[in-house]
Legacy VTK file of the C-alpha trace (Angstrom):
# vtk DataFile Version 3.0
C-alpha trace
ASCII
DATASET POLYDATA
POINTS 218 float
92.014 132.362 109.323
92.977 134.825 112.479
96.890 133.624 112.243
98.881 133.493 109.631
100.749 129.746 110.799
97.821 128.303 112.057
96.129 125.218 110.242
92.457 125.276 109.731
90.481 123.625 111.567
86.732 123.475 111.614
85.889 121.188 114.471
88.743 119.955 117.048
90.299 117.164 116.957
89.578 114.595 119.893
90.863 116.265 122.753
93.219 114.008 125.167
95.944 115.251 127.122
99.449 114.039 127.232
100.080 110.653 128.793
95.869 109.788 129.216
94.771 106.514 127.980
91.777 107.243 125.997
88.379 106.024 127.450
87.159 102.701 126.145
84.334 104.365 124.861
86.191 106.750 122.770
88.809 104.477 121.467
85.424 102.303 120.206
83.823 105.318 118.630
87.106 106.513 117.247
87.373 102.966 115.130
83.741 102.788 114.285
84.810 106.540 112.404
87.953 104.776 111.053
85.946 102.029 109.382
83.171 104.374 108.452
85.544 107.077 106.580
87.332 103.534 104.808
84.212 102.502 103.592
83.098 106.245 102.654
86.287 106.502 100.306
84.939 103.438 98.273
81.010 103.878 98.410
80.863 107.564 99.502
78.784 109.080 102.027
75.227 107.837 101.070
76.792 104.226 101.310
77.246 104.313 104.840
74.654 103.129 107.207
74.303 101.740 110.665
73.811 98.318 109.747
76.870 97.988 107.182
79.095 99.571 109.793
78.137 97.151 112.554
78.430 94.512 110.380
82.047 95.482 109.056
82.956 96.117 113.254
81.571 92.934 114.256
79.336 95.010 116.524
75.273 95.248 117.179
73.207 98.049 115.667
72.621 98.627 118.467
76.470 99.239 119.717
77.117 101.578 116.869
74.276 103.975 117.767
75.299 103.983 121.323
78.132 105.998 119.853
75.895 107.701 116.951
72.182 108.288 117.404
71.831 108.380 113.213
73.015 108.158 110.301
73.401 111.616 109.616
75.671 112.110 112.720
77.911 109.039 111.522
78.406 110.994 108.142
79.007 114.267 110.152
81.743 112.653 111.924
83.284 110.704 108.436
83.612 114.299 107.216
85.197 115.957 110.153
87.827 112.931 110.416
88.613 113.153 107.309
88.973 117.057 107.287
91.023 116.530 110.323
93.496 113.922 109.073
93.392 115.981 105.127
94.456 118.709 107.427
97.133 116.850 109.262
98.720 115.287 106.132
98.450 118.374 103.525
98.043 121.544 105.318
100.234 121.077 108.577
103.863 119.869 106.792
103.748 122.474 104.489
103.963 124.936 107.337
107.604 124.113 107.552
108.421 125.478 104.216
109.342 129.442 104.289
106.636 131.666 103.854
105.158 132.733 100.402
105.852 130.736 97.146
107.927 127.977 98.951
104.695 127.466 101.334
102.306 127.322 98.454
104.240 125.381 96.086
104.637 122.899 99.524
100.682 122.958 99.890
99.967 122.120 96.087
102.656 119.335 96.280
101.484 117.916 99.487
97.601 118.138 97.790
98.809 116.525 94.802
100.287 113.742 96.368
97.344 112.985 98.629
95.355 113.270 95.671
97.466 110.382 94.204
96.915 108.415 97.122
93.079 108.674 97.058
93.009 107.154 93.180
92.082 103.852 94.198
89.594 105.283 96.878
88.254 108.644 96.389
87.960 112.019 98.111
85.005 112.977 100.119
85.282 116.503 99.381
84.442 115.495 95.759
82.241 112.893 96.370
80.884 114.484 99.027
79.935 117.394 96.739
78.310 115.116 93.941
76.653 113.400 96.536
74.962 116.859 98.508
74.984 119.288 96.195
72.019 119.866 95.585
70.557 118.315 99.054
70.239 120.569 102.160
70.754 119.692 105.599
73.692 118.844 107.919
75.967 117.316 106.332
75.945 119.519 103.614
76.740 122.549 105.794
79.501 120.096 107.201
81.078 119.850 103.874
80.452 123.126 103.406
82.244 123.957 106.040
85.159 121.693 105.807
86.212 122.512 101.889
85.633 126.713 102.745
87.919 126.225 105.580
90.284 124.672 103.182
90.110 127.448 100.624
90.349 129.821 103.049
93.699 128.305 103.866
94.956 128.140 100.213
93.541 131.744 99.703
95.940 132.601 102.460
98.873 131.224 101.279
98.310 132.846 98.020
98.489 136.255 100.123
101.423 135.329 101.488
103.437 135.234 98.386
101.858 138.254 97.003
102.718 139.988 100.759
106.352 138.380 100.526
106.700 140.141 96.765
106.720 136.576 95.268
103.552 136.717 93.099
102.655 140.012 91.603
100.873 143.152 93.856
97.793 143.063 91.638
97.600 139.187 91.621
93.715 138.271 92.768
94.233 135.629 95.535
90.815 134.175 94.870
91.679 133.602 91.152
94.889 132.324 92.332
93.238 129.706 94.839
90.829 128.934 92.155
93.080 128.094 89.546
94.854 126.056 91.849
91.863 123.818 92.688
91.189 123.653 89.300
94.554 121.570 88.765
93.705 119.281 91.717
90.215 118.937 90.023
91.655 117.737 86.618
94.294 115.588 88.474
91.046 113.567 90.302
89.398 113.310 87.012
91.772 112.594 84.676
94.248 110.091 86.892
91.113 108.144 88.945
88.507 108.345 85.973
90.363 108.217 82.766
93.516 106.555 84.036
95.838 109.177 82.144
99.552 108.313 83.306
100.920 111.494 82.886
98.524 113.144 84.983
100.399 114.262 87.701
102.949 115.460 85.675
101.144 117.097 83.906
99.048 119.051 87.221
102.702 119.879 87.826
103.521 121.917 84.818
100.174 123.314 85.101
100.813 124.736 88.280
104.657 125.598 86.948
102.483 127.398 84.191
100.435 129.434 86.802
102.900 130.760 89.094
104.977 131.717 85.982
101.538 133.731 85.003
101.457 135.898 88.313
104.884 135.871 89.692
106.100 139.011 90.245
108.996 140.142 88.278
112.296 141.970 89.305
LINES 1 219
218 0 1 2 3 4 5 6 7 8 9 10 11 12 13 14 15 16 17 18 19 20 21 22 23 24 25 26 27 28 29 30 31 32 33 34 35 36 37 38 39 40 41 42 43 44 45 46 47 48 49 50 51 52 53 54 55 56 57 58 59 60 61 62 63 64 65 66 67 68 69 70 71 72 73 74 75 76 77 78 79 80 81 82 83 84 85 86 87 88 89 90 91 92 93 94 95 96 97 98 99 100 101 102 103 104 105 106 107 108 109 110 111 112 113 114 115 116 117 118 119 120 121 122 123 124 125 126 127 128 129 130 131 132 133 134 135 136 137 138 139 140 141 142 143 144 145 146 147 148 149 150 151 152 153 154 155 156 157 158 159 160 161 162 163 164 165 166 167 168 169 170 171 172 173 174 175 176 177 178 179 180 181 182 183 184 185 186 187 188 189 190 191 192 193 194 195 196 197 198 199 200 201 202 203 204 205 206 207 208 209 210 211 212 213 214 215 216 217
């Protein structure tokens, strides 16, 4: 990331200046992705297909790829929305919190809670990387994209608090970002799959547990 306050965005969000009515073409296309990243959360990525969507619109096959020319580019566009909008409701409010370990502990907070909210859904970043791992082609690299973006962002913020003296000089903010992911990792399995309760709580004191690990001391 070139600046320090800015959130990470792969692709752009729709551009559409201040006071214009969106086209009637875009506002279509922009609830066909709507629908499409709704169903993605339940059935993932591979679930989605032209037909299913038109039916769930009310539209023609036809209508849909008037907006998307294939499948693939409907499941390119699930993952950038939902990059965008992960971005807008995780990344972008933490950015009010003061730089360093206020920021990060923000960030994991904010990722934990969204995290929470996708238990009775699911997140396309770990779906999505059942799903492609192992498959080449576009919308792997869009994944690929979207979740290194993200790191790179958490990775930052790690920096941050080393550069504002709240984590330790020597602290690795790789390991730190991994770590980190780690907890939000557990958290997906252990609250969506095994239905544990105390699972956020418990992603909580992990995290307590980490900072106390590299924080730097007076």
């Amino acid at each position: 990331m070139a600046e320090t306050d800015s959130a990470p965005t792969v692709v752009r969000a729709r551009g559409r200046s201040a006071g214009r009515t969106p086209h009637k073409g875009q506002q279509t296309k922009a609830a066909i992705i709507d629908a499409a990243l709704g169903l993605a959360s339940h059935v993932g990525l591979e679930g989605l297909s032209i037909g299913a969507i038109a039916e769930l619109m009310g539209m023609s096959k036809s209508g849909v790829f008037a907006h998307f020319g294939s499948r693939e580019e409907l499941q390119i566009a699930v993952v950038r929305e939902y990059h965008a909008r992960f971005e807008r409701d995780v990344f972008r409010p933490a950015l009010s919190a003061p730089r360093g370990l206020p920021r990060l502990r923000a960030l994991f907070d904010h990722w934990m809670r969204q995290t929470s909210l996708e238990i009775d859904s699911g997140c396309i970043y770990i779906s999505g990387a059942v799903e492609f791992d192992d498959r080449p082609g576009a919308v792997r690299d869009a994944l690929v994209d979207t979740v290194n973006t993200w790191q790179a962002a958490v990775r930052k913020a790690v920096q941050l608090a080393i550069d504002e003296g709240h984590l330790r000089a020597d602290a690795d903010p790789a390991q730190v970002a991994f770590e980190i992911h780690g907890l939000i990792l557990a958290l997906h399995y252990e609250a969506r799959f095994l239905r544990h309760p105390d699972s956020l709580q418990r992603a909580r004191t992990g995290f307590d547990n980490l900072i106390a690990r590299y924080q730097a001391r007076p």
